[in-house]
Structure formats: C-alpha cells, structure tokens
C-alpha positions in Angstrom: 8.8 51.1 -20.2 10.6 52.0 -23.5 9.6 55.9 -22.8 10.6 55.6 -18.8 14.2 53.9 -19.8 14.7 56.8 -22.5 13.8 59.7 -19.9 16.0 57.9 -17.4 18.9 58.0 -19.7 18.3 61.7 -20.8 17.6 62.6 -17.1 14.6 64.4 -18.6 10.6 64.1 -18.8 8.7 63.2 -22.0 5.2 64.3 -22.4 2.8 64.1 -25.2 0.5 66.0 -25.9 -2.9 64.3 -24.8 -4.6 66.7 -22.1 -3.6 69.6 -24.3 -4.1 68.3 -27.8 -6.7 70.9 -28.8 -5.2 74.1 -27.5 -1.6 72.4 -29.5 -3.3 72.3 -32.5 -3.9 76.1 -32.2 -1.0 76.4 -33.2 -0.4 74.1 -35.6 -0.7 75.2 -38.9 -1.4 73.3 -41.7 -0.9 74.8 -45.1 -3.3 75.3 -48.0 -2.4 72.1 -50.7 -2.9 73.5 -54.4 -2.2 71.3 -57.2 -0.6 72.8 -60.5 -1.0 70.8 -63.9 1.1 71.3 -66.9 1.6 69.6 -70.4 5.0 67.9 -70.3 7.3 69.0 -73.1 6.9 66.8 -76.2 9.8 67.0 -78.2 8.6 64.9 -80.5 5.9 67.4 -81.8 8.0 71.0 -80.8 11.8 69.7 -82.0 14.6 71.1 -80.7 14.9 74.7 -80.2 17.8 75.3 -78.2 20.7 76.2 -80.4 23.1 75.0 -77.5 20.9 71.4 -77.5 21.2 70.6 -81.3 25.1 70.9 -81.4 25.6 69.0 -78.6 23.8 65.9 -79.9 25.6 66.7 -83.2 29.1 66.4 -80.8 27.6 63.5 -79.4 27.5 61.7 -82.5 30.6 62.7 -83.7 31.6 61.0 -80.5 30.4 57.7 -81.6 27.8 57.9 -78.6 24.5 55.6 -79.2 21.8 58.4 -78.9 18.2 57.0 -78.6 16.3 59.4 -81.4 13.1 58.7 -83.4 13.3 58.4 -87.0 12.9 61.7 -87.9 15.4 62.6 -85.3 13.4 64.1 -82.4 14.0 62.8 -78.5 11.5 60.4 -77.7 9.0 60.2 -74.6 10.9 58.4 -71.9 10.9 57.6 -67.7 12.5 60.7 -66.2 15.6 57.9 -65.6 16.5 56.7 -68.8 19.1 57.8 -70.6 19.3 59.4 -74.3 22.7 58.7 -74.9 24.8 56.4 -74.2 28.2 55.1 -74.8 29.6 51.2 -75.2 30.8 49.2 -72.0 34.5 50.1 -72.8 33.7 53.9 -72.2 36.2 56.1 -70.7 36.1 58.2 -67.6 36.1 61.3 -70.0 33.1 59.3 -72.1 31.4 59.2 -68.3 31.8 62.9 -67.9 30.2 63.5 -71.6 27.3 61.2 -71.3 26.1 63.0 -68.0 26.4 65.9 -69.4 24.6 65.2 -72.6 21.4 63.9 -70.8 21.8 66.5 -68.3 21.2 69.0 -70.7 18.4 67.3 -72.6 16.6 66.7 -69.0 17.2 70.7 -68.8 15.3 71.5 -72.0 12.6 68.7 -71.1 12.2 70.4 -67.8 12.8 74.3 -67.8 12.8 74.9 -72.1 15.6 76.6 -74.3 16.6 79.0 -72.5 17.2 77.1 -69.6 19.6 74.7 -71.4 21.5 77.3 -73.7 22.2 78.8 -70.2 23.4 75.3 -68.6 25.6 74.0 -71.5 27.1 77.4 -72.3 28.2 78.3 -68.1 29.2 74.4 -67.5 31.6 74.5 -70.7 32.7 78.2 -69.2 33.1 76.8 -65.3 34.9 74.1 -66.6 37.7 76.3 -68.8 37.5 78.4 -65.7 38.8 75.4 -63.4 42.3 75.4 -61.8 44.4 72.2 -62.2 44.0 71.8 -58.6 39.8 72.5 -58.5 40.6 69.9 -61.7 41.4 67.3 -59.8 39.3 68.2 -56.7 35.7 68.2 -58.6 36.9 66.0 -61.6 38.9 63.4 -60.1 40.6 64.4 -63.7 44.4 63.4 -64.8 46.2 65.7 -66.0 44.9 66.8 -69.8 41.1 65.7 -69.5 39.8 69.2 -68.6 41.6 69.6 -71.9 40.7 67.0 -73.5 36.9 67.8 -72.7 37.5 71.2 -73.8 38.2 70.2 -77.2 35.4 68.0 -77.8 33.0 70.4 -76.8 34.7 73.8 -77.8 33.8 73.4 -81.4 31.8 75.6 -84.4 28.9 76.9 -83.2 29.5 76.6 -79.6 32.7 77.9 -79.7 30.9 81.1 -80.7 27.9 80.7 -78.6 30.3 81.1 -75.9 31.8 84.3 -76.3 28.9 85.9 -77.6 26.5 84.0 -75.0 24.3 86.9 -73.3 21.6 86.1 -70.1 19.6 88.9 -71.6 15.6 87.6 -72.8 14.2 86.8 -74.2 13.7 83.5 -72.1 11.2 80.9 -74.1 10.4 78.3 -71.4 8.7 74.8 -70.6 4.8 74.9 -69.9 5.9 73.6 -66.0 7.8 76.6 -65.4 4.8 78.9 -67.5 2.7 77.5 -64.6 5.7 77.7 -61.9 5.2 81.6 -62.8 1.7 82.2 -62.5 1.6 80.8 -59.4 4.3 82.7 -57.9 2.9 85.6 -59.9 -0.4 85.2 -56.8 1.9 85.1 -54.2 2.5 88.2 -51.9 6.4 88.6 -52.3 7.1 91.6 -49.8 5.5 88.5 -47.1 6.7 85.2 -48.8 9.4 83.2 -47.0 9.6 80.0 -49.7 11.4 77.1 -50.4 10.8 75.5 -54.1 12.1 71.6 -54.0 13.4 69.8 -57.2 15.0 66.3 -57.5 18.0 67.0 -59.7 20.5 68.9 -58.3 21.6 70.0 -62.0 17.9 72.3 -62.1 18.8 74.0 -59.0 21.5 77.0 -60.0 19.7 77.2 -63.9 16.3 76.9 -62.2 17.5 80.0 -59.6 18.8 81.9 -62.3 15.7 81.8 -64.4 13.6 83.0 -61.8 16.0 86.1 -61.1 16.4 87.2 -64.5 12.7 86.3 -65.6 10.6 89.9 -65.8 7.5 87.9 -64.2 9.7 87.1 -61.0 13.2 88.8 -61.2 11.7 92.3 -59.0 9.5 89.9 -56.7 11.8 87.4 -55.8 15.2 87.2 -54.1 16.3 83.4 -55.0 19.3 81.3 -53.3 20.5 77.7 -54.0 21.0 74.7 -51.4 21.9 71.4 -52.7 23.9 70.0 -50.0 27.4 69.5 -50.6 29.7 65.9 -49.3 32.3 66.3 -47.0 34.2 63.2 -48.1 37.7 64.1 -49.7 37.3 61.2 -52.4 33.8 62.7 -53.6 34.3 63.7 -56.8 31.6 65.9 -59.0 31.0 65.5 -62.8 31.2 67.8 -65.3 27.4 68.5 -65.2 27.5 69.4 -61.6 30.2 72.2 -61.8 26.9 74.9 -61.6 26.0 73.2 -58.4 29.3 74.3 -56.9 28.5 77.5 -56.0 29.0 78.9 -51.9 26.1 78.5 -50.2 27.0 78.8 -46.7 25.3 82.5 -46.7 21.9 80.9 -47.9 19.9 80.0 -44.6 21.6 83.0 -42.6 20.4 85.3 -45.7 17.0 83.4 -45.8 16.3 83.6 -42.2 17.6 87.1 -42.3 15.2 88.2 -45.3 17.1 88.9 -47.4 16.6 86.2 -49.4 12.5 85.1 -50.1 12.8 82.3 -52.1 15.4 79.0 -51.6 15.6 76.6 -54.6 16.8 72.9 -53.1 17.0 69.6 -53.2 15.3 67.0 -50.8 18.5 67.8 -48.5 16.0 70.4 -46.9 13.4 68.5 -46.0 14.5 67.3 -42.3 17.6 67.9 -40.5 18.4 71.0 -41.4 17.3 74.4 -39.7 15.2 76.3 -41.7 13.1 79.2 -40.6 9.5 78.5 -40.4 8.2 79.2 -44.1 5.0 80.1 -45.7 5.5 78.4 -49.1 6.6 75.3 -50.2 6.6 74.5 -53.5 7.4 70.8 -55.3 8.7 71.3 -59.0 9.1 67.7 -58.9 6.5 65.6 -57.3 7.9 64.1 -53.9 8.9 60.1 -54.1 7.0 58.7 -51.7 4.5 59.9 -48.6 7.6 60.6 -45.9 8.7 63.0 -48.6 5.1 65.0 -48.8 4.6 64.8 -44.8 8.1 67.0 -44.4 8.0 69.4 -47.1 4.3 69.8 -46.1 5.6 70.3 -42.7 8.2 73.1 -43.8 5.5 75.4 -44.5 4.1 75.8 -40.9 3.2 79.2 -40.7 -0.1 80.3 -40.7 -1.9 81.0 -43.9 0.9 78.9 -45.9 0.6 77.3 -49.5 2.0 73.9 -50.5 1.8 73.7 -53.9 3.0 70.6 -56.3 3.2 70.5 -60.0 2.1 67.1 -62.0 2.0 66.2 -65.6 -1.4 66.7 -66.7 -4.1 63.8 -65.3 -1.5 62.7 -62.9 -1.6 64.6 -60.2 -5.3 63.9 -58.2 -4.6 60.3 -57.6 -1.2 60.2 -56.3 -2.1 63.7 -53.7 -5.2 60.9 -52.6 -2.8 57.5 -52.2 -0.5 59.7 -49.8 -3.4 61.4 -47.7 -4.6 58.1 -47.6 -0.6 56.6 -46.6 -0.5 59.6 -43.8 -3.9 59.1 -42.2 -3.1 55.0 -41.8 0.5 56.2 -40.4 -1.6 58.6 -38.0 -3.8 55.8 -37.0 -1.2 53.0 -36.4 1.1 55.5 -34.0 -2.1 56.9 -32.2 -3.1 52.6 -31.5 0.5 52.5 -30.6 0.6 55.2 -28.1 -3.1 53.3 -26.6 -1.5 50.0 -26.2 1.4 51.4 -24.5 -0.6 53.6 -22.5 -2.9 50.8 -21.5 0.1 48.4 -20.8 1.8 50.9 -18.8 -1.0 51.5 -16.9 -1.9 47.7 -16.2 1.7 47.4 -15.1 0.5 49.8 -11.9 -2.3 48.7 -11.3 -0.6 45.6 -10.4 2.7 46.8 -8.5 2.5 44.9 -5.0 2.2 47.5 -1.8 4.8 47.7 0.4 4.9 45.2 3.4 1.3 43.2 2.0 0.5 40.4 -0.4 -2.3 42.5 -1.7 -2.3 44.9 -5.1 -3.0 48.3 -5.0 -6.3 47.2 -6.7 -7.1 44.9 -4.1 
C-alpha cells in the first residue's frame, strides 16, 4: 500500500527488480576489496623530526598551554580524538584558534610524516598573513588585531625563517601509511584510473593532495583535486587550521568527470548525494565509521574491474572488514524479508477484493 500511495503521488510506476534480477546483476559491478596494513607512527620510539613540529610545541609552551608529553618529552600513543594540548577553561578565542592548530599539526605528522607537517604549518601561518581584513573576519570570525595577534605568536626564531626560506622541493620523508598509500597506487594503471581516496579530517585533504603531486612515485601518474565540502551558512566560521581547506573547488567534479583530473582526495561529503562519475578506485586512508560508510564508498567504485582498497593499523584491519560484511549481509536479509512480507500482504489484499455485483471473492 505504502509503494501504491507513493507511485500515486509521483504519478509514476515503481518496479523492483525481481523477474530481472540476474540479467541486473550483469551489470552490477562489485569491486575487488584489498586490505593495506601499515605500522602506525610511534613517536615515542622515532621523536620528532619535523623541524616545523618541534618549535611549535616549544611556542606552545611558551604559551602556557598544558601539552600531554612523556617524560622524556616524546607524544604519547593516544585515540585519534584526544587532544595533545590543551589550554585552561578561561581560554581565549585566539587560545581556541592555537590549540586546533597545534594538534592539527601533530595529527599531520602522526598521519602523513615530516614533510607533510613542515608543509601544513609553514602554508597555514603563510594563508593566514595572506588574509584580507575582510576574508579575516569571514573565515576567522576575528576582531580586529587577532590575525595579528596570531601572527606574532607564531612568527617567531626558527619559524620565522622557515618561512621565507620554506621550499616544496624533496626530499619528502613520510609516514609508513602513506609508504603503503604509494605502493599501492604505484600498481594501479594511471592512464585508466578514475579514483577517489577518502580521509576523515578535512585538515589531510589539501597536504595529503599536495604530497601526492609533488611525490616522484605519484607526481607524473597522478592528476589529484580536493573536495571537502564547504557550508553555506554566513555565520560558519573556519579556524586557523582549516585555512588550506579553503581552496576553489568548484572545477573538481567537472575536471574529474572531464579527465583531466584522475585522482579526487575527500572527505565523507562524497560518499552519497553528490554526482560523481562512476569510478574505478576507491580508496579509504581512514577506515570508514561504521558499515553505511563502507556500503557507499564500496558503491562509488562501480565500474567494472574496480579496487576498493582500505588501510588499517597493523592486526586491525581483518576483523572489522568481517563485522561489516557480516552488518551488510543481515541489512540485505531484513530488506529482502521485508520486500516478501509486503509482497505477500499485497497479494493477500487481492485475493480477497470482493467482485463487482457478488458476495463472492475472486478466490471463491
């Protein structure tokens, strides 16, 4: 009845594909799932070698800012959402700007390695001298003097220097997950590959895109673009650490779709809703959240012959890909018993609809 009173209102027909299921599935491709394993960074054994890294925790605790270090002064382990520093519950709006910075650039170096995060504090401390009073207020929400006011806690000594000599020439010392992001690219055909690589901050998404054009191993394979999404509400306001994220984008899915782009680093904002070109790679720098997640970006890569490829800390990675094939058949089976008992309901309903001008059913 449900189905009848949407088609009514629609003035339209709904069919499912029962009669045809076999010749549908033809044509419905489902991609080959490879699972990647890497060691996550352990800064407590490697240090800190990102020259950009060390002087901002140094600033940090000039700052006064509680910063969460082992004795010896390395960043501990930690949940991907904790916080290495921190600042008192009397912090400032210009303390909030510093704080996200700080542990955005530490998640950086966790994630992508030194070069990545020399590259993200140097060109956020250059966007943000390189902000209009106007763009100011638009992405800061800033009164007048805090873009100053930023720019003099974090233009200081070394990074003062950093940024005038700061160069995107190699060499580029990276992470173990990105080490394994390469090689599997590296087997990819890249004159065919039509790709979208999904991360869950948007902060990796510009350094992560820049690292892959500039890196020898993928800079003549790969085309890369950016899509994080951006809010259309005047009173969103970005942080500091987001001012990379800003870039135009509009041009993305015509280039992508177009070809002229292979390869579209993003956010979850392009797993559903959004039109993107049928793709023959998807890749999951992050692990998805939950099994909705994995069934969409799984579904992005629908042509045939496709890879869908996530990475995992090492020993994670089996059980989790198991718990959501297990999550997506039970889904599969509680819509198919769905579609039965509504079928059979439906078809009950007919059987017993009273012929015209008799007392008798059409089964009787």
């Amino acid at each position: 009845m449900q189905c009848r009173t949407i088609e009514a209102n629609l003035d339209s027909l709904g069919i499912t594909p029962r009669i045809h299921r076999q010749e549908l599935l033809r044509y419905v491709h489902r991609p080959t799932l490879h699972r990647l394993e890497y060691e996550p960074c352990d800064l407590d054994e490697t240090g800190i070698s990102s020259r950009a890294l060390a002087y901002l925790l140094e600033i940090a605790r000039s700052q006064r800012f509680q910063i969460e270090l082992n004795n010896d002064g390395s960043i501990p382990r930690r949940p991907e959402s904790a916080q290495i520093v921190t600042k008192p519950a009397s912090r400032t709006r210009l303390d909030d700007h510093l704080v996200k910075f700080f542990n955005k650039s530490i998640h950086i170096y966790e994630q992508l390695g030194p070069w990545a995060a020399d590259y993200f504090i140097l060109e956020s401390i250059a966007a943000l001298e390189a902000l209009s009073d106007r763009d100011s207020d638009m992405f800061l929400g800033a009164r007048n003097g805090d873009k100053e006011s930023l720019l003099r806690i974090l233009k200081r000594g070394l990074l003062s220097i950093m940024l005038k000599t700061r160069s995107l020439e190699g060499p580029y010392p990276i992470s173990h997950k990105v080490k394994q992001l390469l090689t599997f690219l590296g087997n990819q055909d890249c004159n065919n590959c039509s790709g979208l690589l999904f991360v869950r901050q948007r902060a990796t998404v510009s350094v992560l895109c820049t690292l892959l054009s500039l890196h020898p191993d993928t800079k003549a394979r790969f085309q890369c673009a950016t899509f994080v999404g951006m809010s259309n509400s005047g009173s969103k306001k970005y942080c500091m650490a987001e001012l990379l994220d800003l870039k135009a984008q509009r041009e993305t899915l015509v280039e992508f779709r177009a070809r002229k782009k292979n390869l579209i680093v993003a956010t979850d904002v392009l797993e559903e809703g959004i039109d993107v070109a049928a793709c023959n790679l998807v890749v999951c720098f992050d692990p998805p959240p939950n099994v909705k997640s994995f069934i969409q970006r799984r579904g992005r890569a629908r042509q045939e012959k496709s890879d869908f490829a996530l990475l995992f800390p090492k020993d994670e990675g089996y059980s989790k890909i198991e718990k959501w094939k297990t999550l997506e058949a039970s889904l599969i089976q509680a819509y198919q018993n769905e579609l039965r008992q509504i079928r059979e309901a439906a078809e009950s309903e007919e059987d017993a609809e009273v012929v015209p001008g008799s007392l008798q059913t059409k089964s009787g």
